[in-house]
C-alpha positions as CSV (number, residue, x, y, z in Angstrom):
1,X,22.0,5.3,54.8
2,X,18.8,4.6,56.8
3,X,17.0,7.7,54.8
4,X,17.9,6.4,51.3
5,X,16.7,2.7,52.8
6,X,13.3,4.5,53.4
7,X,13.4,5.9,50.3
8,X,13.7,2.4,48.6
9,X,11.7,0.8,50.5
10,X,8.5,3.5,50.1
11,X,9.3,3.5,46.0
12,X,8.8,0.0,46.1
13,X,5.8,0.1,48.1
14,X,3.8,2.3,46.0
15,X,4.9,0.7,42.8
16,X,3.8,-2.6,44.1
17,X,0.6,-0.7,45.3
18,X,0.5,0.8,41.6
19,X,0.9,-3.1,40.1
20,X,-1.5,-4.7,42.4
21,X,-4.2,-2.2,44.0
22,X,-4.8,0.8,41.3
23,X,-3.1,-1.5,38.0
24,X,-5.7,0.2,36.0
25,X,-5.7,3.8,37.4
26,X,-2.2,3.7,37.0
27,X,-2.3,2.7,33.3
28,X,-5.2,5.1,32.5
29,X,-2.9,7.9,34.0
30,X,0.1,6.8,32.1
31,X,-2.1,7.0,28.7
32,X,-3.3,10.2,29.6
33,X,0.2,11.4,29.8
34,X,1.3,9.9,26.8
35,X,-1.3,11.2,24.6
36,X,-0.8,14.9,25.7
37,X,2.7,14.8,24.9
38,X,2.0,13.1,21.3
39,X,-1.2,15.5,21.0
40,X,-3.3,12.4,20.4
41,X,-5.8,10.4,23.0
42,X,-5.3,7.2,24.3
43,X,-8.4,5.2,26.3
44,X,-9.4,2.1,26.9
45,X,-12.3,0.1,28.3
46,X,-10.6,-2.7,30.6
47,X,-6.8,-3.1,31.2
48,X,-5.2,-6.0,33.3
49,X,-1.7,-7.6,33.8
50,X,1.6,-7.3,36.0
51,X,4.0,-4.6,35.7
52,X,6.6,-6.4,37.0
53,X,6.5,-9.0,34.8
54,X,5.6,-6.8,31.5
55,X,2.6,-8.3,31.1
56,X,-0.3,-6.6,29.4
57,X,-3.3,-7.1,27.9
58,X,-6.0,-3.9,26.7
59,X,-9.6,-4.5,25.7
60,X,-11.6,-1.8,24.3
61,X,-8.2,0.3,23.0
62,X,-8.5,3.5,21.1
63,X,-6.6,5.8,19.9
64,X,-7.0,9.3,17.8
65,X,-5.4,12.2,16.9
66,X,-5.5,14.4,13.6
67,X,-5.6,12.1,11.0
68,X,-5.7,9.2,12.5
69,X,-8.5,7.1,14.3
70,X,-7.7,3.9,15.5
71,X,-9.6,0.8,17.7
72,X,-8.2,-2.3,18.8
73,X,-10.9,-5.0,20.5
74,X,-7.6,-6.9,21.8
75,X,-4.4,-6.2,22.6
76,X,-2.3,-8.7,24.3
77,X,1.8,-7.8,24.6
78,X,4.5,-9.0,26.9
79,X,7.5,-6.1,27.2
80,X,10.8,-5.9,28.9
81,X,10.5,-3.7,32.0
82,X,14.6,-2.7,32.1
83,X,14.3,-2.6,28.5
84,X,12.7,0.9,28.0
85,X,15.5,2.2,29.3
86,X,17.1,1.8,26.0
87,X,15.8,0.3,23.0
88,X,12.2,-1.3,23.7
89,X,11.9,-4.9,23.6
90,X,8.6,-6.2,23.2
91,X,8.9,-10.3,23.3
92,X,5.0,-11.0,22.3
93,X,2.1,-8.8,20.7
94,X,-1.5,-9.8,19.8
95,X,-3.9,-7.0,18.2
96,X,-7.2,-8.1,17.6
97,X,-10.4,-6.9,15.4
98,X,-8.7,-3.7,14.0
99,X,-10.9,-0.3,12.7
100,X,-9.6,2.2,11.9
101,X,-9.0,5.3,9.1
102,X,-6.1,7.6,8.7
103,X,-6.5,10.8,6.5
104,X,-3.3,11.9,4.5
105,X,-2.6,16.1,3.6
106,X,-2.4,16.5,0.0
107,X,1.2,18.3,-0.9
108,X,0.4,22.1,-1.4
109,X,1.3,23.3,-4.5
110,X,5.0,25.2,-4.8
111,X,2.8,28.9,-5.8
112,X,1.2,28.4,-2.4
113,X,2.2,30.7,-0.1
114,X,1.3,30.2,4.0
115,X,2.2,31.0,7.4
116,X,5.6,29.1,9.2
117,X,4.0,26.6,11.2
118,X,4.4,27.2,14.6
119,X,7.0,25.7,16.6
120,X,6.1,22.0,18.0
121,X,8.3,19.8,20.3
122,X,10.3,17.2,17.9
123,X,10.1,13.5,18.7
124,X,13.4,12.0,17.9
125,X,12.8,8.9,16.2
126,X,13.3,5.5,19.1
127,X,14.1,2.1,17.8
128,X,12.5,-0.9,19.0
129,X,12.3,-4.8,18.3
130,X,9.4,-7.1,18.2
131,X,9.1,-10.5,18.7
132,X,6.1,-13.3,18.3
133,X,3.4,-11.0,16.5
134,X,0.1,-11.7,15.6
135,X,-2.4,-9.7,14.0
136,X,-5.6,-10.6,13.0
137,X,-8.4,-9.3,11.5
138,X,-7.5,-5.6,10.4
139,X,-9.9,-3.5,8.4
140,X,-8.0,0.6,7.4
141,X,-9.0,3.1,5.0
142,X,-6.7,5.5,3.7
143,X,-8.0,8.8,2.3
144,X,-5.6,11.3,0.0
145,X,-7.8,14.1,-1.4
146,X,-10.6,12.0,-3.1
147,X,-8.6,9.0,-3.6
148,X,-9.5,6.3,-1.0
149,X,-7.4,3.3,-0.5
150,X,-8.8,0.1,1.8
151,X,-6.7,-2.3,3.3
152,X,-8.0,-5.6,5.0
153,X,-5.7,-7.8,6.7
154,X,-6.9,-11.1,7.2
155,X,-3.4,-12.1,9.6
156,X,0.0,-11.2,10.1
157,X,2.3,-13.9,11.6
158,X,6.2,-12.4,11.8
159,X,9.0,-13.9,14.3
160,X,10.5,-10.4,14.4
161,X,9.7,-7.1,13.5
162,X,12.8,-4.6,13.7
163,X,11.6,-0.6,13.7
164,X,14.3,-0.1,10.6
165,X,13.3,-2.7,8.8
166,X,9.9,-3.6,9.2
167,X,8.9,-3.7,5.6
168,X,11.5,-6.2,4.6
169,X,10.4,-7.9,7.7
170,X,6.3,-8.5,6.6
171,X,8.1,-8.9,2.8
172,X,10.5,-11.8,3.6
173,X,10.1,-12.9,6.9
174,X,6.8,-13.1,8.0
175,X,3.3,-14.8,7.0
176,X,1.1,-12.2,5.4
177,X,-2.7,-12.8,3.5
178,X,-4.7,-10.0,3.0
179,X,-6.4,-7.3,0.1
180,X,-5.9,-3.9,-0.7
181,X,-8.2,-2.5,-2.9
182,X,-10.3,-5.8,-3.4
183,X,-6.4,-6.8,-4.9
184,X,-5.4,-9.9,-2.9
185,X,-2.1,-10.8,-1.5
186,X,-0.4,-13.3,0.4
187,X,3.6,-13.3,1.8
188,X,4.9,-17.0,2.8
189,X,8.2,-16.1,4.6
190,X,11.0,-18.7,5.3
191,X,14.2,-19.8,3.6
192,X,12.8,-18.6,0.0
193,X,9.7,-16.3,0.7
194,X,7.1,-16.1,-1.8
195,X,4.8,-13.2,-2.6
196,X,2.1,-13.3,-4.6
197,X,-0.6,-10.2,-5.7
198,X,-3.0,-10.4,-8.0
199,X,-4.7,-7.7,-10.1
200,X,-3.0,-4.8,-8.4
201,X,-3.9,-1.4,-10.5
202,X,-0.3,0.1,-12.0
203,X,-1.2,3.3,-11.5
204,X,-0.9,2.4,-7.6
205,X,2.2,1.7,-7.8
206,X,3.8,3.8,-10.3
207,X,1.7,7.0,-11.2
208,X,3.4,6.9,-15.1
209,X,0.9,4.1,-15.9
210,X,-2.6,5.6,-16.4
211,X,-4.8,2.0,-16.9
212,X,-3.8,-1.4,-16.3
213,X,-3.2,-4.3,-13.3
214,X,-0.4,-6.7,-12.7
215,X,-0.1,-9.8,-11.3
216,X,3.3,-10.6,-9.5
217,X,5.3,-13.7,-7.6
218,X,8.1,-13.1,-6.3
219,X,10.4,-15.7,-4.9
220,X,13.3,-14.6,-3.1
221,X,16.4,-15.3,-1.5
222,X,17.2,-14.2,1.6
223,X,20.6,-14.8,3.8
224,X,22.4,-13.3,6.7
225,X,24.4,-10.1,5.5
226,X,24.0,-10.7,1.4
227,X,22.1,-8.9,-0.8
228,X,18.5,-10.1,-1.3
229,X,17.8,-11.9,-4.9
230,X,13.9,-11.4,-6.0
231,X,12.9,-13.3,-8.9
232,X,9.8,-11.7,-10.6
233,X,7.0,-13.3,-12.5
234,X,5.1,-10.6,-14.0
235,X,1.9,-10.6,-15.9
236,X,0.5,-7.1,-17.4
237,X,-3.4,-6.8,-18.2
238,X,-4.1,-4.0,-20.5
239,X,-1.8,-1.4,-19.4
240,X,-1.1,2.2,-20.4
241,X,1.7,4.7,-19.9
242,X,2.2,8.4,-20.0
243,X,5.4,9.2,-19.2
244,X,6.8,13.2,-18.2
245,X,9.0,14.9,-19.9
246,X,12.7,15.3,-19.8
247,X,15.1,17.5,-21.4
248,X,17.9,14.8,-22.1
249,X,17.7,14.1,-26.4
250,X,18.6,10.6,-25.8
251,X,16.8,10.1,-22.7
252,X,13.6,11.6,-24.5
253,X,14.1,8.7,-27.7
254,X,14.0,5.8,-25.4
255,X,10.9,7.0,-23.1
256,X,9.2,7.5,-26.1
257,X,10.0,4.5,-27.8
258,X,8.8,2.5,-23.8
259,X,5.5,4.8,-23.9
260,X,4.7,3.9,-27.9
261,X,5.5,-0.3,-27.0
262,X,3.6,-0.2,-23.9
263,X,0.7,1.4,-25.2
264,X,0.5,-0.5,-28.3
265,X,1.4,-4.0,-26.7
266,X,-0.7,-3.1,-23.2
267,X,-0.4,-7.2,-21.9
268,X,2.9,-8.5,-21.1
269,X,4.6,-11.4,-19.4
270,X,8.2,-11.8,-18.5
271,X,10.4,-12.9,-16.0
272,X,13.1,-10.9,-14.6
273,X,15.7,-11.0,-11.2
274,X,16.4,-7.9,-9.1
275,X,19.3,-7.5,-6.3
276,X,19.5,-5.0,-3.4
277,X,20.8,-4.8,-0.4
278,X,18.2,-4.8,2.7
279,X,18.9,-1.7,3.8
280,X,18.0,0.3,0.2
281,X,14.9,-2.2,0.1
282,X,13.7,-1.3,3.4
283,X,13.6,2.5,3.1
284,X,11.4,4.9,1.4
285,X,11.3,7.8,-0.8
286,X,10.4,11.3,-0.2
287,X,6.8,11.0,-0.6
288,X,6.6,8.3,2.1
289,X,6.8,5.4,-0.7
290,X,8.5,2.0,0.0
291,X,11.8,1.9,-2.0
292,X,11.7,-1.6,-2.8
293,X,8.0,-0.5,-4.7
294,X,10.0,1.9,-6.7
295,X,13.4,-0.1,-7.2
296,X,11.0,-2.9,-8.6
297,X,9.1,-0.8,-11.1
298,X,12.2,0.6,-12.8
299,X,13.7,-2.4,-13.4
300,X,10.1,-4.1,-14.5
301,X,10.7,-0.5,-17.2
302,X,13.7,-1.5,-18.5
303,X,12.2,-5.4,-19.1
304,X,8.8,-3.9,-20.8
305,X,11.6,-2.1,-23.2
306,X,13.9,-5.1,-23.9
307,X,11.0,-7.7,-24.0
308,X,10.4,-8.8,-27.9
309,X,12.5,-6.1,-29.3
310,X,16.7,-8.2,-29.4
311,X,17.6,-5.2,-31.9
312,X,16.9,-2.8,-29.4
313,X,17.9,-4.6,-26.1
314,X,22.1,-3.6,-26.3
315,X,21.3,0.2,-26.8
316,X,18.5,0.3,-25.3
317,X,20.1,-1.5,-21.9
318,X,23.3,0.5,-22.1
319,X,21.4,4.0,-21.9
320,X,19.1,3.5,-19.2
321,X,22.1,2.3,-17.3
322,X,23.9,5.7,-17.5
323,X,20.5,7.3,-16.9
324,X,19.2,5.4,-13.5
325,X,17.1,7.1,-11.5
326,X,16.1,9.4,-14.6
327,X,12.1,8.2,-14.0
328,X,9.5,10.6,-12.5
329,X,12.3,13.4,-12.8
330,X,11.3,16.4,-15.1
């Protein structure tokens, strides 16, 4: 009983010697660690705060690793000790003055042939929950072949961030202003969140439309376990579509009748109301592409096909019904 005693009492000792005497050494070694085990590197130029008390606060913060290069002037978090145990809870998070560029592989073509990569440690996936963020001041550029995308972020105010659901988070719940692309966009979150974008290119978001922006609103409804309700407001500037393929007769007819009344109308304004369930808006596809972006754009499809054309709107509906999901599919 007296060993294990010892044994308390010297644990305690040198973590309170780690907290108060070598705080920063300690932190430094920690990121060191970190980094080699997520083959990236982690440094920064002044750390302070209390272990014990999960505060911490990171001046100078970068991090890198292939693709990605990131600095942080600020950061400023409060976290759960006994939480990492389990799921992380981080109760308050400030980043400040953001740089930073990621660089995304282009897909290799299927007549590509290559070596297995080798065998790499996998990282199962660990949820986490974050309360009180603030982020201010972000400036990213991503890079996909010779396409490059910029995003500034002018601030980010959300209550609470979940790790599943993060995009329906910043969507619905959270205070968002920003531009991507020179495109600029602004979220209100509350009881009915707002979204607004304006002159957003189409080919962005879906990659059937060769010209042409949009302007969106989107007010939603948003309650504890119901479906969410969008309403859209949609305005199309001199659009233009070019869409694959398929082998379906039927299903051939009615994408060339949407391509022919796109590209001969090209500006459009309508209004139409979508319904999902949080989970299927929060996910993404298998390129990495936020569902609720796709789920959206089919159903604005289906409206640019109906709009101005009542003889068409029954059969037209009624077949694109029994073929959902038949976009972007050869």
């Amino acid at each position: 009983m007296k060993i294990i005693l010892c044994i308390v009492l010297l644990l305690i000792a040198l973590v309170s010697a780690a907290n108060y005497l070598f705080f920063e050494q300690t932190l430094r070694f920690v990121a060191e660690q970190a980094g080699s085990r997520h083959n990236m590197q982690i440094r920064f130029t002044k750390a302070e705060g209390d272990i014990f008390k999960g505060n911490l606060a990171f001046q100078g913060l970068a991090i890198a690793k292939p693709g990605l290069e990131l600095s942080v002037e600020t950061v400023r978090l409060n976290i759960s000790p006994v939480s990492l145990l389990s799921t992380p809870l981080i109760n308050a998070l400030t980043l400040q003055n953001i740089k930073g560029s990621i660089t995304q592989q282009e897909a290799l073509s299927n007549t590509t042939t290559s070596q297995p990569a080798p065998a790499e440690v996998v990282h199962t996936k660990r949820n986490w929950i974050a309360h009180n963020i603030l982020i201010e001041n972000a400036d990213i550029t991503v890079t996909k072949g010779d396409k490059v995308n910029a995003l500034k972020l002018q601030s980010l105010k959300a209550e609470t961030l979940r790790s599943d659901y993060v995009i329906t988070d910043i969507l619905f719940r959270s205070d968002l202003a920003g531009w991507f692309n020179g495109s600029g966009f602004r979220v209100a979150g509350g009881a009915s969140p707002v979204m607004n974008i304006q002159q957003i290119p189409m080919n962005m978001l879906d990659p059937d439309f060769t010209s042409g922006t949009m302007d969106v609103q989107a007010i939603s409804e948003v309650k504890a376990d119901a479906p969410i309700i969008m309403h859209y407001d949609i305005a199309l500037q001199s659009v233009t579509l070019a869409l694959p393929g398929v082998s379906n007769a039927v299903a051939a007819k009615l994408l060339t009748l949407l391509q022919q009344k796109v590209n001969a109308t090209q500006n459009f304004h309508f209004q139409f109301t979508l319904e999902a369930s949080e989970r299927d808006l929060a996910g993404v596809d298998n390129n990495g592409k936020p569902m609720i972006i796709k789920i959206t754009m089919d159903n604005m499809k289906k409206k640019m096909l109906e709009s101005n054309k009542p003889d068409l709107k029954e059969k037209a509906m009624d077949t694109l019904e029994k073929l959902k999901g038949l976009f972007h599919k050869n």
